[in-house]
Structure formats: structure tokens, C-alpha cells
C-alpha positions in Angstrom: -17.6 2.1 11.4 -19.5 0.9 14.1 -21.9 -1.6 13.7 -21.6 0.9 10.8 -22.0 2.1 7.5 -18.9 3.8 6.5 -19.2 6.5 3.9 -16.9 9.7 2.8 -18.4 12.9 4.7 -17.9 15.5 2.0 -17.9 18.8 3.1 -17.0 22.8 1.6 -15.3 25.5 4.0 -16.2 29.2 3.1 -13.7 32.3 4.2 -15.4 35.5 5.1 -13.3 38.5 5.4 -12.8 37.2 9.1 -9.6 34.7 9.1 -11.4 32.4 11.5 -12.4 29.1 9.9 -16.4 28.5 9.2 -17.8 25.6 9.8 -18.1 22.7 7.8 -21.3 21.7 6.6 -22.4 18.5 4.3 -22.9 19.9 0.6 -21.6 16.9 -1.5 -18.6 18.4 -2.4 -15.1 18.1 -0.9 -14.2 19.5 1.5 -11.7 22.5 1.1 -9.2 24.8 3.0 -7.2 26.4 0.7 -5.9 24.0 -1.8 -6.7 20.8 0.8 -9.0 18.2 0.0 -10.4 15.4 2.0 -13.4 15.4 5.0 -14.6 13.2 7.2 -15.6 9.3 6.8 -19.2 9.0 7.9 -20.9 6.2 9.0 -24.3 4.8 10.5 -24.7 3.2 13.5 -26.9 -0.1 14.2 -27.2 -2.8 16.5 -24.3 -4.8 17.5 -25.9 -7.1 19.2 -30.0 -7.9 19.9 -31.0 -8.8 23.2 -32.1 -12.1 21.7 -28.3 -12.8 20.6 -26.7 -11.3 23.2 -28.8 -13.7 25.9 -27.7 -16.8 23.6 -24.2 -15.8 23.7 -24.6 -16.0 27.9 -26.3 -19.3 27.4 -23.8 -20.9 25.4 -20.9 -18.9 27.2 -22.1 -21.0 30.8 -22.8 -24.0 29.2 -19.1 -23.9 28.0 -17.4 -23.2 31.3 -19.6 -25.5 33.1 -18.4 -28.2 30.2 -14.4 -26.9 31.0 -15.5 -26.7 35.2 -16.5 -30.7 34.6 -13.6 -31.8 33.0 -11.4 -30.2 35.2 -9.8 -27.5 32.6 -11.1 -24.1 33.9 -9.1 -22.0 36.1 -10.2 -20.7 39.2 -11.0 -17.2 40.5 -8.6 -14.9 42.1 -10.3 -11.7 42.8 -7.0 -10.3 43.9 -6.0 -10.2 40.2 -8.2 -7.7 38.3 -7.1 -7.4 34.5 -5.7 -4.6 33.4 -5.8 -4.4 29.9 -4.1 -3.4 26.6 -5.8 -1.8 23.7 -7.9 -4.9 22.1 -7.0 -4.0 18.4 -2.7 -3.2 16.5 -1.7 -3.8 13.6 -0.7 -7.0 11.9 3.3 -6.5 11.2 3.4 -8.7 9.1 1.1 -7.3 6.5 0.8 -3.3 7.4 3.3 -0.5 8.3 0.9 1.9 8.7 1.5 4.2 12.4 -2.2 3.1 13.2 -5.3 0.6 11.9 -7.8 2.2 14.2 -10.3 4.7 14.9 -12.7 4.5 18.1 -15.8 4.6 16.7 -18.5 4.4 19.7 -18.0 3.8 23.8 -21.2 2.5 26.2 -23.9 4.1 26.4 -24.6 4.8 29.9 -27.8 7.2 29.5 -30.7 4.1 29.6 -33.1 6.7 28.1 -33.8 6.8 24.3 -33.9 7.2 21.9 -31.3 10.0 20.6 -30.5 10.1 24.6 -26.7 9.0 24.7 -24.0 9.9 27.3 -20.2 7.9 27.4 -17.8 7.7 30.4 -16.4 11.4 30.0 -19.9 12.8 29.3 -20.1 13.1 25.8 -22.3 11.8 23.4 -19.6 9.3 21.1 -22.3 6.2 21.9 -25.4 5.8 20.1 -28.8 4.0 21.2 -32.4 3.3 18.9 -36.1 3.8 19.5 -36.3 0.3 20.2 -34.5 0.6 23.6 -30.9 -0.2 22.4 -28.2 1.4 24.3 -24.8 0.3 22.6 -23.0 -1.9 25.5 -19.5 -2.2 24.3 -16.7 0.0 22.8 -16.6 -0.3 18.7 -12.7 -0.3 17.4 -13.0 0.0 12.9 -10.1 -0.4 10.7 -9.3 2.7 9.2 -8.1 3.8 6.8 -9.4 1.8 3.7 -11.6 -0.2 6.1 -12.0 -3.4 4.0 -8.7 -3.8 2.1 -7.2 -3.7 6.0 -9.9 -6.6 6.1 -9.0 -8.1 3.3 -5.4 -7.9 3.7 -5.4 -9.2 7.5 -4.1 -5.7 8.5 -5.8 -5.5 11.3 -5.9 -7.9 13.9 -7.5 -8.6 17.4 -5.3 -9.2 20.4 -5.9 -10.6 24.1 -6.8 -7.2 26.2 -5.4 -9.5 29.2 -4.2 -12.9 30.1 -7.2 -15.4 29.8 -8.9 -18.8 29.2 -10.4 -19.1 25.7 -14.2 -20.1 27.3 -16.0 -20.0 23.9 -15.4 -19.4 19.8 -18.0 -19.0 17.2 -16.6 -19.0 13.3 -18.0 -19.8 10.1 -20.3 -17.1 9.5 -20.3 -14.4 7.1 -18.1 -11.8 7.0 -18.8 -8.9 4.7 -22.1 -7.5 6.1 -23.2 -4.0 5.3 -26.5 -3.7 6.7 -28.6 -4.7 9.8 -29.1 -8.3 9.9 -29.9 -11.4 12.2 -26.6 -13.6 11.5 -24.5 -14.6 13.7 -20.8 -13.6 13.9 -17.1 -14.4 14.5 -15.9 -13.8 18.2 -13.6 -15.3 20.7 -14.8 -15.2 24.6 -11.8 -14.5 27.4 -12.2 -15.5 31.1 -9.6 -13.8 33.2 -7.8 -14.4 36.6 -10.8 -12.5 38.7 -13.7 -13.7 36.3 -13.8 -10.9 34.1 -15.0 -12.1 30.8 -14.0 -10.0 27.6 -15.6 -10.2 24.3 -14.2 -9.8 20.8 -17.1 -9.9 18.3 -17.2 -9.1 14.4 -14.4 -11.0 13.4 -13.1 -12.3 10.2 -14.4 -15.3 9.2 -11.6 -18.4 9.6 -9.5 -16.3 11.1 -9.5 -17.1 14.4 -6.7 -18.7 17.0 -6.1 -21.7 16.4 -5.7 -22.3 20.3 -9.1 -24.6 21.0 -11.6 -23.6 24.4 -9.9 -24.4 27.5 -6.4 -23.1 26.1 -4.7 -19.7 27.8 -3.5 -17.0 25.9 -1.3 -14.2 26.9 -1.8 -10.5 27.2 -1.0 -9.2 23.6 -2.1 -12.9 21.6 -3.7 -13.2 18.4 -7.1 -13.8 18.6 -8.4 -12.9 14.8 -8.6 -10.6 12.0 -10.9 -7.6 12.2 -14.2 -8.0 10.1 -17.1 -7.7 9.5 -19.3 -11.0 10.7 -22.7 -10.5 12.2 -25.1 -7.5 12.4 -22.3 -5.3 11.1 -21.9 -2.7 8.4 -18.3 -2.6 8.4 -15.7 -3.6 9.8 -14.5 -3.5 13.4 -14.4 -5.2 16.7 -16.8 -4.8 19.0 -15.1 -5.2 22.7 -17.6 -5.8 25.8 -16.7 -7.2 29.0 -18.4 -8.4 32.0 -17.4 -8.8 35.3 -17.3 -11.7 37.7 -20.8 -11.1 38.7 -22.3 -11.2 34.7 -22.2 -7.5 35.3 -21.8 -4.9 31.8 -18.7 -3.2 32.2 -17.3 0.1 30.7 -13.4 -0.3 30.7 -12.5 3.7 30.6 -13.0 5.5 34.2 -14.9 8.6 33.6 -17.5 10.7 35.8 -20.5 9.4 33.8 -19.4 5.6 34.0 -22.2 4.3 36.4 -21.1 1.0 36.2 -17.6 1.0 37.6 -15.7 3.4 39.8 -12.5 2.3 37.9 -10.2 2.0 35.0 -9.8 -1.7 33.5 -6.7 -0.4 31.5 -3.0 -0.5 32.2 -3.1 2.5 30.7 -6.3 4.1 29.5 -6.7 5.6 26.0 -7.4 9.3 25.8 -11.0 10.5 25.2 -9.6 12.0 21.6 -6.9 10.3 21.1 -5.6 12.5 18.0 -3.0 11.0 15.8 -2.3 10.3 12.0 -3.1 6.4 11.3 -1.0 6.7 7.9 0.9 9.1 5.0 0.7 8.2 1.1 1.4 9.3 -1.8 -0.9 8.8 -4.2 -1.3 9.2 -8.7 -4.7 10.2 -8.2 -7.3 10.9 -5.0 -8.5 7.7 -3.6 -11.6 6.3 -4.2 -13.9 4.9 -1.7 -16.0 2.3 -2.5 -19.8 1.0 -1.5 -19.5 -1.2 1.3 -18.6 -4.5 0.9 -16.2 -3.7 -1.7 -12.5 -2.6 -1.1 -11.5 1.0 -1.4 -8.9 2.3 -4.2 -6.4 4.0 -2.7 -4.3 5.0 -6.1 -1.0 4.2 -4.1 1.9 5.6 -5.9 5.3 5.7 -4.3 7.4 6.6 -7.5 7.6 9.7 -9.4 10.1 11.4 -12.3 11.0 15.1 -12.0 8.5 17.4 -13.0 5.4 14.9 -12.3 2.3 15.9 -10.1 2.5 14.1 -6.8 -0.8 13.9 -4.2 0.2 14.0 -0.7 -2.2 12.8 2.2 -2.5 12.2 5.7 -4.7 9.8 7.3 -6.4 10.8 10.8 -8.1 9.6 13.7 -9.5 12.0 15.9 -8.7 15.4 14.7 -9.6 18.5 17.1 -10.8 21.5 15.3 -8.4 23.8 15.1 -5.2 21.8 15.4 -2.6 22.8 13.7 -0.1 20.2 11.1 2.8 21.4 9.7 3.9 19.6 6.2 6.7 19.2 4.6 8.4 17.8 0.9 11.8 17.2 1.8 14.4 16.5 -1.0 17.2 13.7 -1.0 19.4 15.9 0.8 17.3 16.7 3.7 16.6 20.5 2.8 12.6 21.1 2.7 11.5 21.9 -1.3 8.1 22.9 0.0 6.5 23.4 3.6 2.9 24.6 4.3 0.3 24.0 7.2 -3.6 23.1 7.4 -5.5 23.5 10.5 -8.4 21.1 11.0 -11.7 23.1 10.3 -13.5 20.6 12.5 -13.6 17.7 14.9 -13.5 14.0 13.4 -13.4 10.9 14.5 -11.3 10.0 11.2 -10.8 12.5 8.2 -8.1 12.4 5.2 -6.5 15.4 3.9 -4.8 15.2 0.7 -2.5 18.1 -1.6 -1.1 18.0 -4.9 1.8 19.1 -5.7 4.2 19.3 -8.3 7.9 18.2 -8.5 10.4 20.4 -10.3 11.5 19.7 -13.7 14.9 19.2 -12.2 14.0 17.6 -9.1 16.7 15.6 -7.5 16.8 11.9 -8.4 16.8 9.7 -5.3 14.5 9.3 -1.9 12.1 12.0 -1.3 10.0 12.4 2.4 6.5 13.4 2.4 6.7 14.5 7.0 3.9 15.6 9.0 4.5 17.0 12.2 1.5 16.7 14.3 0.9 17.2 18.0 4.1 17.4 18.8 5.2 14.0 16.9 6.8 13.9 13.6 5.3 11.3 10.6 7.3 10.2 7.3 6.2 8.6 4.3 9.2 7.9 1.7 8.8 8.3 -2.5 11.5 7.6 -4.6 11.8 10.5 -7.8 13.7 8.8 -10.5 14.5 9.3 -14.1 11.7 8.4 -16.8 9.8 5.5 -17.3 11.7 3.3 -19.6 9.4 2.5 -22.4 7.4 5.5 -21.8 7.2 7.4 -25.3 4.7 10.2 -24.5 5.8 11.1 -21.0 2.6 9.9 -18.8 4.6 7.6 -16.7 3.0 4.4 -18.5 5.2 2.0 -20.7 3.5 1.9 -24.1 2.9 -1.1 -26.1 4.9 -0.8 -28.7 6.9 -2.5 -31.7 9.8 -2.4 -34.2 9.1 -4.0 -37.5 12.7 -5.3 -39.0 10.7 -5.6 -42.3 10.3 -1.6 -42.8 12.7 0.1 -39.7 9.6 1.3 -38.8 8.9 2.3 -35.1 5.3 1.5 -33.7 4.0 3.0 -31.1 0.4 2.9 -29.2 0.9 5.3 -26.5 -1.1 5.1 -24.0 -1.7 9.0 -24.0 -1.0 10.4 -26.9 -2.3 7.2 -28.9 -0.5 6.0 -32.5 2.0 6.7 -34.3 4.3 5.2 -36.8 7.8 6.7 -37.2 10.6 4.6 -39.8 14.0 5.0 -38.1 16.5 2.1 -38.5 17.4 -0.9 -40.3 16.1 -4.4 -39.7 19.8 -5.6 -38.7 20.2 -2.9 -36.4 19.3 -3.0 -32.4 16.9 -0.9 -31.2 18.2 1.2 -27.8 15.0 3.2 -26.5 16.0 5.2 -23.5 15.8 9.0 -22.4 18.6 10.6 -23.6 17.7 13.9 -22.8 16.0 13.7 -19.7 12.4 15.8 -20.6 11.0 12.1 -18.9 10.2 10.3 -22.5 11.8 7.3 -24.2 13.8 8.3 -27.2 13.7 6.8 -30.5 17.2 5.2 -30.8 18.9 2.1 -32.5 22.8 0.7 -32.6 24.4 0.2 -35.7 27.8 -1.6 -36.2 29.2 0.8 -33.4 27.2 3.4 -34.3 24.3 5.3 -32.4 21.9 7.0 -34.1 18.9 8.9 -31.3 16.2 10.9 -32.3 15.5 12.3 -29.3 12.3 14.0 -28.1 13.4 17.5 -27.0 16.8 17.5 -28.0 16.5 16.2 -31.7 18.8 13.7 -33.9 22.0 12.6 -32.8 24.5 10.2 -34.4 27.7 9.3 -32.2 30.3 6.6 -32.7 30.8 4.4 -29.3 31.6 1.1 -29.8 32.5 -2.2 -31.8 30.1 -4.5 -33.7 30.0 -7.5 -31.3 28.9 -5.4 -28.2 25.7 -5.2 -26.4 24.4 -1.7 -26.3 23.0 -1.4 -22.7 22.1 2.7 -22.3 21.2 3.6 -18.7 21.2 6.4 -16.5 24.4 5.4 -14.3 25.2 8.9 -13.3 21.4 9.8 -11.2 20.8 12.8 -13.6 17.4 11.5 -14.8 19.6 11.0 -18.5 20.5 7.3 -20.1 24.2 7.5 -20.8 25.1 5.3 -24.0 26.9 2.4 -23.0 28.3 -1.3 -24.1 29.1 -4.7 -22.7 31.7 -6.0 -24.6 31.8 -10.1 -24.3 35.6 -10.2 -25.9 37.4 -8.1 -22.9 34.4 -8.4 -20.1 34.3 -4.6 -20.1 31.7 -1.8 -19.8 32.4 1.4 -21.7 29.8 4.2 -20.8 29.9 7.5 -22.2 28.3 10.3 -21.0 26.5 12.6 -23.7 26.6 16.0 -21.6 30.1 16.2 -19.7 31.5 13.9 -22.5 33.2 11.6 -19.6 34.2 8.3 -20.3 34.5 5.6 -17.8 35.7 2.0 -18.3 34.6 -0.8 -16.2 35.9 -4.6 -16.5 33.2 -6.4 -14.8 31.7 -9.8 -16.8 33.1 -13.0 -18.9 32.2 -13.5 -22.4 29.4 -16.1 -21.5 27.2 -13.6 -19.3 24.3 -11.3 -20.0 24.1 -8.1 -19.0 21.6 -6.6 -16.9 22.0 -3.2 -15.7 19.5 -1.9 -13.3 19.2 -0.1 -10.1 19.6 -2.3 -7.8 20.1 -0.3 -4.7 17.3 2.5 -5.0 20.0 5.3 -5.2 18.8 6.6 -9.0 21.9 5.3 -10.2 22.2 2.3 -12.9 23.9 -0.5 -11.4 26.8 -2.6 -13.4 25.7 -6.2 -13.1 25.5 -9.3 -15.1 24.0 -12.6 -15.2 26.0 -15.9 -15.7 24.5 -19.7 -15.7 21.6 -19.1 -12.9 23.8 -16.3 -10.5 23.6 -12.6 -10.5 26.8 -10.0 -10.1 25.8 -6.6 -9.0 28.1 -4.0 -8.9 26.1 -1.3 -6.9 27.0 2.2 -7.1 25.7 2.5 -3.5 25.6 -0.5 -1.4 29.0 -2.4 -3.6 29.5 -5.6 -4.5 27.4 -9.1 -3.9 26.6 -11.8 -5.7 23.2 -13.7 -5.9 22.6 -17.6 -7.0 18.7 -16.8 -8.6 17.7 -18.7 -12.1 19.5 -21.4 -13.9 20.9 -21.7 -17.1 18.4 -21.0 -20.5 16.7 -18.6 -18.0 15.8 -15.1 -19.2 16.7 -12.6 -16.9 14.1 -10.2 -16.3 15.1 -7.2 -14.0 12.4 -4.5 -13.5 10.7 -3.0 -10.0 8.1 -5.1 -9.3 7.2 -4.4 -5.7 7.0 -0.9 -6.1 10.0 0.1 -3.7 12.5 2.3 -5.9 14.8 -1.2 -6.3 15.5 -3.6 -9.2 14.2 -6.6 -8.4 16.5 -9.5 -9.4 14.1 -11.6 -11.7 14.0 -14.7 -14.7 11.7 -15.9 -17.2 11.9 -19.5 -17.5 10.8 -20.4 -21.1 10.6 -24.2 -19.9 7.7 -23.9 -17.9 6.5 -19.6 -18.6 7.4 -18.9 -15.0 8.6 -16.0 -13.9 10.3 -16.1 -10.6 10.8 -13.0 -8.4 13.2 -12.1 -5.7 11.8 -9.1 -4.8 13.9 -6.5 -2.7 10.8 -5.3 -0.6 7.9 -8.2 -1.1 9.7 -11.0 -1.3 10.0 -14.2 -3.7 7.0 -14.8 -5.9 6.1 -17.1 -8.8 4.1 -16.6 -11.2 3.1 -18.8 -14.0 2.5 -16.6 -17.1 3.3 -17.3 -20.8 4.7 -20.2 -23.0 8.2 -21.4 -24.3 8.2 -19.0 -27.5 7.0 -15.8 -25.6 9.1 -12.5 -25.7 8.4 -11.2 -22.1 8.3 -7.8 -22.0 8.5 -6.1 -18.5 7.2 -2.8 -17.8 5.4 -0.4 -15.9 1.8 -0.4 -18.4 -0.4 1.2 -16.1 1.6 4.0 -14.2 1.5 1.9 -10.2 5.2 2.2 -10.2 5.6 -1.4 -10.1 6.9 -3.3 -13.2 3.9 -5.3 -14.7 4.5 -9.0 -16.0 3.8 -9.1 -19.6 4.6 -11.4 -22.9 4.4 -10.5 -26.4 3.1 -13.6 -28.4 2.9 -13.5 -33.0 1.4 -10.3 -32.6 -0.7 -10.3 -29.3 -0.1 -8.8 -26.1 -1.0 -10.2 -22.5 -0.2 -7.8 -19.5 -1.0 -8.7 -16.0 -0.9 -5.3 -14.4 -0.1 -5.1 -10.5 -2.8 -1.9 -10.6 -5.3 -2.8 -13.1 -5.4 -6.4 -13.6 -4.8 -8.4 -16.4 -5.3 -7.6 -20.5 -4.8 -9.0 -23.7 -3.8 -6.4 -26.5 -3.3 -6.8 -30.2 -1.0 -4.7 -31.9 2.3 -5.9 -33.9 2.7 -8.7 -36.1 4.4 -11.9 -35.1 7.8 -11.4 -36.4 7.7 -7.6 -34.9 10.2 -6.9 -31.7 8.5 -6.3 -28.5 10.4 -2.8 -27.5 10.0 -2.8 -24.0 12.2 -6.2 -24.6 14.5 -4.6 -26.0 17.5 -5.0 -23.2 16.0 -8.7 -22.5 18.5 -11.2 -23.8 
């Protein structure tokens, strides 16, 4: 976006008997090649800047350094010392990952005639002008992609092009404009060593430095967050520099830049600078949103085998007729699927996404989604593990649901495949839902005296004797074969005892006191169900990966609460504290958060309710539900009675 609208170009390619690709042409449609889906992201171009503001930003720019010149604080002029700049705009590391958070919207114009009458340093026509005798007199720099959640999110951040003297700020105004407007916006002013001045306009509202006029900042410094402040439909920064004469300056060399014979960069950008900005995976195509609003990008990073996965790749100025090669590359490195789309047309930033589907038998562990792309390879990791615990009808959603001790009946509202009611145990028995028989849905199952009796989905009853009275059933898939073994902690001797329902192997594990609580999860990301327990506030992982640590999280009466909250294939190490209904996170990829959620009596009930891949807080309360969903917000469901048991609580102790 430029002082722009953005919007999703949506386009249809057509194949004649002739390979050669047609071109694209806007129908409202996506946009097609072969089984790829995507386009281009539009946008509409206005006025940055009026002459009207742009002569009151002078005005208020001298009267500032003739304010800093009388006390003394501005630095002279060295005309020996001509700026050489680094790109304006990068991401902010500390909220993004993404391998760009750009796309270069518009240069200057440097044809005075208009309207419709535009020519940029290299001759080309990536400017825009207005009957009213606007010719666009900076370079526009938008977030992309998912322009406002960048925003939003502080993704996006403007930096010092050079060394320089803050001269002026402006801040306070509003930041989410969409359409052409007389407000005022968000920018920081530069002076450099030879009296350059640079400008960094649109920005976020109370972002700025917090450095005050008069203070120096270094080549690279943080200046603000990218926005949207001012006569702005979108967000970007508009960059526009003068020179030590209050002459407009065009920072790229180029045969059609009149205004300077040289290049103001240390080293200047290419003309199409063609690169992939990010790679997702994704549970459905995103969805862009009318501006102001944030876009919903349908992130999804974990899958179980046999599930549909989208694949997409983010660009910023894709060539017609350059080539990617993709890839699905399985845990062991050896490609599952390859295939290669060549770009029907010329963007300035287009999204290409593919669905695919993973093999019923697909490998548990880390999967890469890799581009390669002009010559440079891109990777974006998913983790493929077993089935969603709690997830009765297979559609990668826990499902509320509840055991009724009164009846041994097992009630279910699935969140595909709606009610059901099915009477399967005692009330003195524990229930032990888990896949059994990896087809990637929960199984029916309860303990009894030593006794498991499963009634699983694909597979059908099963009744096995493993184990004493006093254990704790705790079934997990500890082997990474996408099944739960059956398994105990036994307080008396310490020891795990896990059995394995297809090779028959038995292992044995003395790990625990009598005192702790067990808490098997995966801790490490490596498919595999960790050993671990939790005694009097600390945590003992026995990882099947990454060994042996120990973890002071909680205190005693805590609940502990594993599940993957962030998203990252990992266990998070989690408690409920009934004292105050807090939950507290340690988080392996996001970090500690907590979150004030529930009461004293509550059950909680972590699960994945809405299919994100991120373990939603939830509490069951006499009958009532209350989920606060990391994808869809919070919700209050009523379905059990009050003396029911909460089944995705099942392992909670």
C-alpha cells in the first residue's frame, strides 16, 4: 500500500493448447495455475502529502533547527560527509521471524506532467501522480504480508537510513486511516552530517523514539512502528529526503533521476527486488480483511497424519515467468512431494498457496514446507503428530465433552459430527480417552481395578489387564507411532510401566516418589511422550530426546496443566492455581504468561477447542463451560451437569 488501499487482486489463468502461460486478467476469482491459488494484492494510490502539509512540515522543520541552532544543540555541516544510507524499513526481531516485512510500493515521480504521466529513476512507471498536479515525491515502503496485524503487532519497524540529529517529531495522531484525508501524521525528521534531511512519515501512533529533538541516532536506530497516520490508506512509510539546499531528492541512481546524478545508498536496492517475504502453513486460505481491520491468516503449524495441509509463499516482486521449486520434506530429510509454479505475471506482492495432503502414515515429528527461489532456499517448519487428544470425531478440535458417574455414560458434543451419548463404564472407574489405534480420534476407554477396557474407533473393543488398583493410568503415545500405549504411574514403587498394544513390548521406568503427580507430555517436540512428574511446585522431565532437567514452576496445591499452548510442537510446562484461578505458563516458544481465568472449584480442562494447534485455556464449572480460544476468542458452553467429569480433564490431577 501506498498512500494506499490494499486489496486482494483476484485473477483466473486459462491454458490453450499452447504451453505458454496467458495472461492474467481481473475476473473476481482466484487466481489459478494448475492447482495454485493466490494473486496479487492491489491497492490505490493517493496523496501522501498536500502541498499545504508538506509547506507546514518545512515551516515547522526550520523553526526547530533554528530553536536547536539558538541553544547551541545542532550540529554543523560537513559537506564532505554525504549519507549513505540503509534500507529505511526491517523487521522488528523481537516480534516477527518472517525473511521480509516489505514490499516497495511507489518511487518519485520524476515526469512533472499529469496526470496518468509517471516515470521513476530506471524509467518505469512504479510512481503515480493525480489530475490535481500531484507527483508522488518520496519512495512508499508497506508492510506486507498481513499489512495491519504487522501494524498491529509492531512487526515492522522504521530505522535511521543514516546517522542523524532528530530535528523534529510529530505523534499523537491517528493511525488507522483508509482513505484520503487532511490529518496530520506520525513522522520523525533526520538531519545528517552534509545537511541532508530524511523523512519518515505514516508512523504508528505512540510509537516513536523515545530519544527527544536535538538527540543523535545511529545508522540502523529505531525510529517507530510502521502505520498508518495521516492521508494514508494503509500502512507504510513514506521516506523523502532533501538535500542541504531544501532540494527533493530521489535516493536510487537511475537514467531518469533528474534530480541527482547519484546513489544516496551504501548499497542500492534492485529495481525488482524479487524475494519471498514469508512461508506458512495454514488450516484454511487466509482471509483478507477491509482496511482498517487485521487480516486472518488461518496460521496452522500442527498437523496429524492423513490431514489436509495448505502451503503458501508470500512474495514481493515476482517477475513473470520465474520459476519456484517446492518441496514437503519429511522428518528424515527425503522430499514426500516436490512440484514447481512459475509466476504467470509480474507483482509487486502476490501469495501463492497449495493444499496438500499428508499420508495416513505420515511420519510423526518435524516436517519442512522449502522454497527455492532465485537461487536462495526458504523453510517454514510444521510439526505432524499423533491425534488430537480429546478429539472424538477426528477434525483436529477437542470436543466438549462429559462422563456422568451416575449412568457410565459417555457424552460427547463433537464439534463435527455433533451428539452422541454412548454408556461405557462404571461410575468408580477412571476414564482413559486416548487414540489407541492411531486412525487420529480419541477412543472411548476407562481403567478398572487394573483392568483396561477400550472401545476403540477403528479397531473395536478391547479389554487387557495392566496394572494394580492404586495406579494412575496415564496412556500416551511414548513410542512416536501416532498410537497411545497404555501405561501406569505407580506411587508405591515410583515406577512407570507402559505397554505397548502392537509389538506387545513392555518397558519399566522408575522415575517419581509416592507424593508426585504425573504429567506425561511431549516436552521436547520429538512426537514422543515424555516421562515426567510434578512434586511440591518443581517439574522432572525425563525427555526421550533432549534427557533429563528439572524445572522449579508452581507451588504446592497447584494443578499442573501441561498442554501446547504456543503453538510450537512442545509441552508447555503449566499450573492452575485454584487460590487465585490463575493459570501460569512457561511456554517453550512464547514465553511466561499469566492469565487470570476461573475460580477455586473449577475443573480446568486444557485443550485444543478450535483446531489453531495451540492448547486453549478452558474450565468446566456445575455444568458450564468457558473456553478462551487462542484462534477464536472466548465462549461459554453449557453441556454436562455439575457433578459430570470434564473428559478433556481427565489426566489433570
Amino acid at each position: 500500500m501506498s498512500c494506499l488501499l490494499l486489496s486482494v487482486g483476484v485473477v483466473v489463468l486459462l491454458f490453450a493448447a499452447n504451453p505458454k502461460l496467458a495472461k492474467a486478467e481481473s475476473l473476481g476469482a482466484p487466481e489459478t495455475m494448475s492447482d495454485a491459488f493466490g494473486g496479487e494484492q492491489k491497492f490505490q494510490e493517493s496523496i501522501c502529502l498536500t502541498d499545504e502539509k508538506r509547506a507546514e512540515i518545512q515551516e515547522q522543520l526550520q523553526l526547530s533547527i533554528n530553536k536547536l541552532r539558538a541553544e547551541d544543540k545542532i550540529a554543523a555541516i560537513d559537506s564532505s560527509l554525504p549519507p549513505q544510507f540503509i534500507f529505511p524499513v526491517r523487521g522488528n526481531a523481537a516480534a516477527v521471524t518472517d525473511f521480509g516485512v516489505h514490499r516497495m510500493v511507489n518511487f518519485v515521480d520524476h515526469n512533472p506532467a499529469f496526470p496518468s504521466q509517471v516515470r521513476d529513476y530506471y524509467c518505469g512507471t512504479r510512481t503515480y501522480d493525480n489530475s490535481n498536479g500531484y507527483n508522488h515525491k518520496g519512495i512508499d515502503i508497506a508492510n506486507y504480508p498481513f499489512s495491519w496485524n504487522k501494524m498491529d503487532n509492531n512487526e515492522t519497524i522504521a530505522v535511521a537510513a543514516a546517522d542523524g540529529q532528530i530535528i523534529f517529531k510529530s505523534d499523537g495522531n491517528f493511525d488507522r486511516s483508509c482513505t484520503f484525508n487532511n490529518n496530520s501524521w506520525n513522522a520523525v525528521y533526520l538531519r545528517h552530517a552534509d545537511g541532508t534531511v530524511s523523512w519518515y512519515g505514516h508512523l504508528k501512533r505512540s510509537s516513536l523514539t523515545t530519544k527527544a529533538v536535538g538527540q543523535s541516532v545511529a545508522q540502523g536506530e529505531y525510529l517507530g512502528v510502521v502505520g498508518s497516520s495521516g492521508n494514508s490508506t494503509g500502512p507504510h512509510l513514506h521516506f523523502e529526503i532533501y538535500n542541504a539546499s531544501n532540494q527533493l531528492q530521489d535516493p536510487y541512481q537511475g537514467t531518469c533521476n533528474l534530480m541527482n546524478s547519484f546513489s544516496y545508498w551504501l548499497i542500492q536496492p534492485a529495481y525488482r527486488d524479487s524475494s519471498i517475504n514469508k512461508l506458512m502453513t495454514h488450516s484454511a486460505p487466509p482471509v483478507f480483511q477491509s482496511c482498517p481491520n487485521p487480516d486472518i491468516p488461518n496460521e496452522k503449524n500442527v498437523f496429524t497424519p492423513g490431514s489436509q495441509v495448505i502451503v503458501a509463499a508470500y512474495y514481493r516482486d515476482q517477475v513473470v515467468g520465474q520459476e519456484s521449486q517446492l518441496f514437503l520434506i519429511q522428518p528424515d530429510g527425503t522430499v514426500y512431494q516436490s512440484w514447481t509454479h512459475v509466476s504467470p505475471n509480474t507483482y509487486t506482492s502476490s501469495y501463492w498457496y497449495f493444499t496438500r495432503n499428508l499420508p495416513a502414515n505420515a511420519s510423526i515429528g518435524t516436517w519442512k514446507f522449502r522454497v527455492v527461489y532465485e537461487s536462495k532456499t526458504y523453510e517454514h517448519t510444521f510439526l505432524v503428530r499423533a491425534a488430537q487428544l480429546f478429539d472424538f470425531d477426528g477434525d483436529e478440535k477437542a470436543d466438549v465433552s462429559v462422563f456422568r458417574p451416575e449412568n457410565g455414560v459417555w457424552y460427547l458434543n463433537q464439534s463435527t459430527n455433533g451428539f452422541t451419548g454412548l454408556a461405557f463404564g462404571f461410575g468408580t472407574d477412571k476414564i482413559v480417552p486416548a487414540d489407541y489405534d492411531g486412525d487420529g480420534k480419541t477412543d472411548v476407554a476407562v481403567y478398572r481395578n487394573g483392568t483396561w477396557f477400550l472401545q476403540r474407533s477403528r479397531d473395536g473393543f478391547l479389554g487387557i489387564a495392566f496394572g494394580a488398583t492404586t495406579d494412575i493410568p496415564m496412556p500416551a503415545d511414548f513410542t512416536g507411532d501416532g498410537r497411545a500405549e497404555i501405561a501406569v504411574f505407580r506411587p508405591s514403587d515410583g515406577g512407570w510401566y507402559i505397554y505397548n498394544l502392537i509389538n506387545n513390548q513392555f518397558t519399566a521406568i522408575q522415575f517419581g516418589q509416592a507424593e508426585d503427580v504425573p504429567v506425561a507430555a511431549d516436552y521436547d517436540g520429538d512426537g514422543k511422550a515424555d516421562v515426567a512428574v510434578f512434586r511440591n511446585g518443581t517439574w522432572y522431565l525425563l525427555r526421550s530426546r533432549d534427557g533429563f532437567t528439572g524445572v522449579a514452576f508452581g507451588q504446592s496445591g497447584d494443578k499442573p496443566v501441561p498442554a501446547e499452548y504456543d503453538g510450537d510442537g512442545k509441552a508447555d510446562i503449566a499450573v492452575f492455581r485454584p487460590s487465585n484461578g490463575t493459570w501460569y505458563l512457561q511456554q517453550s516458544t512464547a514465553g511466561f504468561t499469566g492469565v487470570q481465568f476461573g475460580i477455586s472449584s473449577d475443573k480446568p480442562a486444557p485443550a485444543d477447542y478450535d483446531g489453531d494447534g495451540k492448547a486453549d485455556i478452558a474450565v468446566f464449572r456445575d455444568g458450564t463451560w468457558y473456553l478462551q480460544r487462542s484462534g477464536q476468542g472466548f465462549t461459554g458452553v453449557a453441556f454436562g451437569a455439575a457433578t459430570d467429569k470434564p473428559i478433556p480433564a481427565a489426566f489433570v490431577q
